[in-house]
C-alpha positions in Angstrom: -103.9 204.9 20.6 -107.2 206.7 22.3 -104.6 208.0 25.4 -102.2 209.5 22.7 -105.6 210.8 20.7 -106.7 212.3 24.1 -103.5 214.2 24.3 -103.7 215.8 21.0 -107.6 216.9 21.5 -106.2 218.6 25.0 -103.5 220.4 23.5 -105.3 221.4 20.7 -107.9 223.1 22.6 -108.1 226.7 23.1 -110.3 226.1 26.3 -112.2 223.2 27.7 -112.8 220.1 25.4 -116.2 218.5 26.4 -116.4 215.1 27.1 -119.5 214.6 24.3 -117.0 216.5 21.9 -114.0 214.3 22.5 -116.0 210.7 22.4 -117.6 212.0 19.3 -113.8 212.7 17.8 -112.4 209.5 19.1 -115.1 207.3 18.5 -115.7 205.7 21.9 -117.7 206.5 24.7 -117.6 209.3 27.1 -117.0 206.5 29.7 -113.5 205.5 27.7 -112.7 209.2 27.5 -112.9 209.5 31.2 -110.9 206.5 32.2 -108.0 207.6 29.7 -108.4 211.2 31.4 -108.2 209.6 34.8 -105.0 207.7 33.6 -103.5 210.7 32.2 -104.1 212.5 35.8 -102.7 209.5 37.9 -99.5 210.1 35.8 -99.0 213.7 36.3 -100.8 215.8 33.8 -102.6 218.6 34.9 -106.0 218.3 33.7 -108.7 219.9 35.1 -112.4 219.7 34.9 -115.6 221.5 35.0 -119.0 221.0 34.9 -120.9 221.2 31.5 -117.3 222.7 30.1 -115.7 219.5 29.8 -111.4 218.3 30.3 -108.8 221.3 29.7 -104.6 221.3 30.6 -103.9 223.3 33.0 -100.5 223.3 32.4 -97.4 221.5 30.2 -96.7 217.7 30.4 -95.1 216.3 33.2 -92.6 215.0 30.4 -91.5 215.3 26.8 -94.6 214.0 24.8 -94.9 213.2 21.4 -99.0 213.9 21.1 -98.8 217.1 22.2 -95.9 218.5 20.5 -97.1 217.1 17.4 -101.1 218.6 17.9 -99.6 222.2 19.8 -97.4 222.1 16.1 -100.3 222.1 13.7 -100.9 219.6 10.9 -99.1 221.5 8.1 -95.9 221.3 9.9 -93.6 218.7 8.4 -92.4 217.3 12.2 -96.3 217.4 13.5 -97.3 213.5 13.5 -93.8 212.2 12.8 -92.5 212.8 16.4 -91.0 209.6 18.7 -90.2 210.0 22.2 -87.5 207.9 24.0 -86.5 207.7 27.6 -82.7 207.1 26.7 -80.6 206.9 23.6 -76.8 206.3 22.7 -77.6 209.7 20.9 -80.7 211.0 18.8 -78.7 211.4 16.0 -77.5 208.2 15.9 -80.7 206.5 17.1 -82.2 208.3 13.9 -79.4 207.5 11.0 -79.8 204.0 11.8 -83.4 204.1 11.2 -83.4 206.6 8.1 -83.6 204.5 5.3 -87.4 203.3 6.6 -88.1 206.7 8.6 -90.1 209.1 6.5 -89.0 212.8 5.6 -89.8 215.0 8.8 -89.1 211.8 11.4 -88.1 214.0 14.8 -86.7 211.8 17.6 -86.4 213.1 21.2 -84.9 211.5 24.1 -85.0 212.6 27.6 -81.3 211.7 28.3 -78.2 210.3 25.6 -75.4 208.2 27.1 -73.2 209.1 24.3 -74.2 212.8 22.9 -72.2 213.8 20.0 -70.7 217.2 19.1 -68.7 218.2 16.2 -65.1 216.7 15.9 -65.7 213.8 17.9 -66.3 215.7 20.8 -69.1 214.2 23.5 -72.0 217.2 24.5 -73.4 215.8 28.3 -77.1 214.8 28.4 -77.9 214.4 31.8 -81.9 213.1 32.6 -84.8 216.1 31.9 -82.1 218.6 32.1 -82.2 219.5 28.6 -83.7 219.3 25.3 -81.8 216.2 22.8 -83.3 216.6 20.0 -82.6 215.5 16.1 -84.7 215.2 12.5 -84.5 214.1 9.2 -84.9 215.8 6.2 -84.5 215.0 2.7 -83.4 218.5 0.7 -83.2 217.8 -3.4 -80.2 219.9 -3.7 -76.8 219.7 -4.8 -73.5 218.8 -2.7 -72.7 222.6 -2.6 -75.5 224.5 -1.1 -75.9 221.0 1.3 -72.2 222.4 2.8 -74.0 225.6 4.0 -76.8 223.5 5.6 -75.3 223.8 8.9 -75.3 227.7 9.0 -79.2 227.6 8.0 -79.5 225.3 11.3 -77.8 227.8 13.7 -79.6 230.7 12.7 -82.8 229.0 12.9 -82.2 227.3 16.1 -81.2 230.5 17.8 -84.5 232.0 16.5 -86.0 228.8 18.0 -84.7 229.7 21.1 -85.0 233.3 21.5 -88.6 232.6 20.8 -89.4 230.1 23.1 -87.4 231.4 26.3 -86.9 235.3 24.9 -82.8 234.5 25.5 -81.1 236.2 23.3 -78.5 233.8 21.8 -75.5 234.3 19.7 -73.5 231.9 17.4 -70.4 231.2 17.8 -68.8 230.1 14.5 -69.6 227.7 13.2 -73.0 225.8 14.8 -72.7 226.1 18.7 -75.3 228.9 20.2 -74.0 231.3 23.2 -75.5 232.9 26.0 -73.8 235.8 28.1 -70.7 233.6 27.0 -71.6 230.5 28.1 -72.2 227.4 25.2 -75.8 226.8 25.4 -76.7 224.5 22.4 -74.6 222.3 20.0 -75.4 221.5 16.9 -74.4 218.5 14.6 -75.2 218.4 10.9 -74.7 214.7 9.7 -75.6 214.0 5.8 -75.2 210.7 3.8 -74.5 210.8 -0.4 -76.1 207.9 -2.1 -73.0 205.5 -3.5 -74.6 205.6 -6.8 -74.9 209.4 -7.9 -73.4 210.5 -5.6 -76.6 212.7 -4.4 -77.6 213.7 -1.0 -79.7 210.7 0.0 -81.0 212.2 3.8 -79.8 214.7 6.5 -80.1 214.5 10.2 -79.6 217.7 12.5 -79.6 216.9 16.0 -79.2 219.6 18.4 -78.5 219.8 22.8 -80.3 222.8 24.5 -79.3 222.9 27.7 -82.6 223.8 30.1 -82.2 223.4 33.7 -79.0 222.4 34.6 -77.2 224.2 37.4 -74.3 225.9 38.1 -73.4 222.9 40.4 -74.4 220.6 37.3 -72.0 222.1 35.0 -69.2 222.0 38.0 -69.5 218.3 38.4 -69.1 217.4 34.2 -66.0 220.5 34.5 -67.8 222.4 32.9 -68.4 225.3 34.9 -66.9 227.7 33.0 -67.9 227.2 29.7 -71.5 225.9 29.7 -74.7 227.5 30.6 -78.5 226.3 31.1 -81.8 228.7 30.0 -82.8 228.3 33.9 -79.1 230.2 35.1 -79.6 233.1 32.6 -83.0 233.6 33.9 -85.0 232.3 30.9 -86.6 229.6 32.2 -88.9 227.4 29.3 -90.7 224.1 29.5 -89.4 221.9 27.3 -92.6 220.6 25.1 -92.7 224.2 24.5 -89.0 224.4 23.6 -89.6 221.9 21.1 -92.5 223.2 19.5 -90.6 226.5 18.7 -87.5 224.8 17.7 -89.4 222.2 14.8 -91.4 225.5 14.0 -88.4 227.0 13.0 -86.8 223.8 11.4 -90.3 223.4 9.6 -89.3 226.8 8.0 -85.9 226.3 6.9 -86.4 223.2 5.4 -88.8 224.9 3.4 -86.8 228.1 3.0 -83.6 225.7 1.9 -82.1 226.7 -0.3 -84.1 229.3 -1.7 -83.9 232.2 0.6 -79.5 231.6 1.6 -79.2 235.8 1.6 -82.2 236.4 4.4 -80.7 233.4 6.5 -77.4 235.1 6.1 -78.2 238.3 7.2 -79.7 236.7 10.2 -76.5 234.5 10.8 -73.8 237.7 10.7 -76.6 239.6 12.6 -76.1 237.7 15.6 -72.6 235.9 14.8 -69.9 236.7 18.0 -67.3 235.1 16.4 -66.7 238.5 14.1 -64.4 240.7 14.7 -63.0 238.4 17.1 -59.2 237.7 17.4 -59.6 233.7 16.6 -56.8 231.0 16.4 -57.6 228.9 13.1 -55.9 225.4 11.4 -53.8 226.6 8.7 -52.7 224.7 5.8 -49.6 223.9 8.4 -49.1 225.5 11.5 -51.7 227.2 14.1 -52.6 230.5 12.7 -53.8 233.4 14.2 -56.0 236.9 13.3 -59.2 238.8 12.8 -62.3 237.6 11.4 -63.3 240.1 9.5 -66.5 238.6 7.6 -69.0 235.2 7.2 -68.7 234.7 3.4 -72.1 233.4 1.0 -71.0 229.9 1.9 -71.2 230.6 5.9 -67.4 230.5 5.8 -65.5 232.5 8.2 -62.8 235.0 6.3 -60.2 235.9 8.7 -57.4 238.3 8.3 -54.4 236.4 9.7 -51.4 238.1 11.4 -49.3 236.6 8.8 -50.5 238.9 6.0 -53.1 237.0 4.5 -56.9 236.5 3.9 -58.1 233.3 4.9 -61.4 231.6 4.3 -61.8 229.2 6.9 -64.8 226.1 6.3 -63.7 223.5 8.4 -61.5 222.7 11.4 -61.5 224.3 15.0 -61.8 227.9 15.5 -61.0 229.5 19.2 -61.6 232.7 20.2 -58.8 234.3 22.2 
């Protein structure tokens, strides 16, 4: 597509792109690269030109876009070319698991609003319309059941590093895979994986994860949610979200890499910047609600907690609440 083609030459330039250059690239004539550039213009991007310099962005997409998060990524990046955009989806994460078995390793889809986001125990994660970044990829990791359990760990750290970088907010994790800002949830996380009947095996992985952007304080009120959600734009880190997205399959690009090589550096990172410790948590017991300390995250990104009833307790699963 010569408008999608045009998109990646913009975002790809350092400076101005010349018109000569770009119907050189694309094949057509500098009359085609115009009309595509007008088209581009009459739907919001802000490109400007100059005489004998050529077509430059003058700033982000007016939208989520799939060309330019895909060229500002680079081509060695797993995501880069792999990248669908939707206006709405049920969720991204189920979108994608329907669609794995023909999608290709590195398939990222975003979605500028999900009318049935899903969080960890069945719990729904509110996607209003451009407020927010609902995003989810599949990978394919050749590893075994064991070190595919910790997967979910890798993901927070990485994410929050995704984050910090793009907005400088400095996130925290709140056991097990939702990030935390002055508090306030900020991102959820789900890790969904599927074994193949026959071995067995990990056959494919989706993360999907929920940044929320821009919402406001009033935003949050209206869902109930005003005193446990945050956005980037209330703490005073504003980001644009192409940008957002760039930073986060950066850092996604890396772990899948990384997986499950490097588990002690992601680790370090994790308990660096992991609330939860030292925390007075209630956990599910064996029986009863239990209560105590956490005192540690354990090689397997478990929580150990020192209960009140006398006992150590290595917590994997289940809901933990900090009180």
């Amino acid at each position: 597509m010569e408008r999608d083609q045009v998109i990646s030459l913009l975002a790809r330039s350092e400076g101005y792109a010349s018109g000569e250059e770009m119907s050189r690239a694309l094949g057509v004539t500098r009359a085609a690269v115009w009309k595509e550039i007008e088209a581009l213009r009459q739907s919001g991007w802000p490109i400007e030109s100059a005489p004998r310099k050529g077509y430059r962005l003058a700033g982000p997409p007016p939208a989520l876009s799939a060309p330019y998060i895909s060229a500002r990524l680079g081509r060695d990046n797993l995501f880069a070319g792999n990248i669908c955009v939707e206006p709405l989806v049920d969720s991204t994460n189920t979108r994608l698991k329907a669609r794995a078995h023909a999608a290709p390793t590195g398939a990222a889809l975003l979605a500028e609003e999900q009318s049935g986001g899903r969080g960890t125990h069945g719990r729904s994660f509110q996607s209003p319309r451009g407020e927010g970044l609902y995003l989810s990829v599949l990978i394919r990791p050749r590893v075994g059941l064991a070190d595919l359990l910790t997967l979910t760990g890798w993901v927070a750290a990485a994410a929050r590093e995704g984050v910090e970088r793009a907005s400088g907010a400095p996130a925290d994790i709140k056991w097990l895979n939702d990030l935390y800002l002055n508090g306030r949830k900020l991102c959820g996380i789900l890790t969904e994986f599927t074994l193949l009947a026959e071995s067995g095996e990990p056959d494919y992985v989706v993360v999907g994860m929920g940044v929320n952007v821009s919402q406001t304080a009033g935003t949050f009120r209206s869902q109930g949610l005003g005193d446990i959600a945050t956005s980037l734009a209330l703490e005073g880190c504003p980001v644009e979200r192409n940008h957002l997205a760039v930073c986060l399959l950066e850092a996604l690009d890396r772990l899948n890499r990384d997986f499950p090589a490097k588990r002690s550096d992601y680790l370090e990172r994790y308990r660096a910047h992991c609330l939860t410790l030292g925390r007075r948590v209630s956990f599910d017991g064996e029986g009863p609600l239990l209560t105590g300390t956490v005192s540690g995250v354990d090689d397997t990104f478990a929580l150990v907690v020192d209960g009140d009833d006398g006992k150590q307790h290595t917590v994997s699963s289940g809901t933990v609440k900090m009180i």
